[in-house]
Structure formats: C-alpha cells, structure tokens
C-alpha positions, 0 to 999 in steps of 0.5 A: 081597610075596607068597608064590609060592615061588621056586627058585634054580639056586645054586652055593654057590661063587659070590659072585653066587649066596650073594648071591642067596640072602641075598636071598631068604632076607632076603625071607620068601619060601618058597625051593627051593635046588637045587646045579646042580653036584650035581643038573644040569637035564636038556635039557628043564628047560634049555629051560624055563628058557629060556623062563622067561628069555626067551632063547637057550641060548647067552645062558646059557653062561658063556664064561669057563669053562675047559671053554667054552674048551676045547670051544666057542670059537670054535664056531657052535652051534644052539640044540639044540647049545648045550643039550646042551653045557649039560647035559653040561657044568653048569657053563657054566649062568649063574648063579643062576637064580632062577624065581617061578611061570612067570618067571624071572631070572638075579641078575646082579647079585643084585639083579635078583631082587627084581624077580622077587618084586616082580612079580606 
C-alpha cells in the first residue's frame, strides 16, 4: 500500500468510526485524525468533501439525529441548505469520513476504507 497520508473526520463516540481508525492505524499508513465534533468543517471543506464523496450534502445527513428530527424532517432542502445545516449543525455529518489524496470515502462498514488505500 502506498503512503499518501489519510485524514479521517471520527468521532471517537462511534463504533463504525474507532473501527475505522483500527484499520487505519493497522495499515502503516500515515493518519490525520481530526474530531469533527471539536474542530467542525466549515462550508467550504464540507463541499469539498462532497466532491471527494461524490455525492449530494443531503447523502451525508444522519437522519437518525435528534437534531435531524427536530429541525429538518420532513423538509425539502437545497444543496446550499443542506450545507449550512450541516455546519451549524456537526453532528449530523456521517460518519468517518476517511479521504486519501483527492478521493475520499465514508467507512460504512468500516471496511470500505481499505478500498481508499487499496486505490492508487
């Protein structure tokens, strides 16, 4: 595997995102570990990530989220919408987020980063 560092957006809370870390830290590979809860993206790291993904902001709401319940069900949201409640709101980013160079992925299950590293 080769060693491009990876970053992985983990909240240490989450079963899926340890798991993911333990994977990464298994794999030699060089690790930036950022807690999304205490250092949230801003808007326009969101969108890049978002492109990195390859998806729509509303494709990373956790829609289990009290705070989703609360404030967004039920709502049609734009993409500019659904990136400001993402960054008002933390913890409705799915997660890990796990990026390698200009791709990224989210470990759901955590061993879809190992396609991430696999990929070169």
């Amino acid at each position: 595997m080769s060693q491009i560092p990876v970053r992985i957006y983990h909240n240490r809370r989450c079963s899926k995102s340890r798991a993911a870390c333990q994977l990464l830290s298994q794999s030699g590979v060089p690790v930036e570990i950022i807690d999304y809860l205490e250092t949230p993206p801003k808007r326009d790291e969101l969108h890049l990530l978002l492109r990195q993904l390859d998806m729509p902001a509303a494709g990373l709401v956790r829609r289990g989220e009290a705070v989703f319940r609360e404030f967004y069900a039920g709502r049609t949201l734009s993409e500019d919408e659904w990136l400001d409640a993402l960054v008002a709101h933390p913890i409705l980013i799915e997660r890990p987020i796990v990026v390698r160079g200009d791709r990224a992925v989210v470990g759901r299950p955590p061993e879809k980063v190992l396609e991430l590293l696999q990929a070169d």
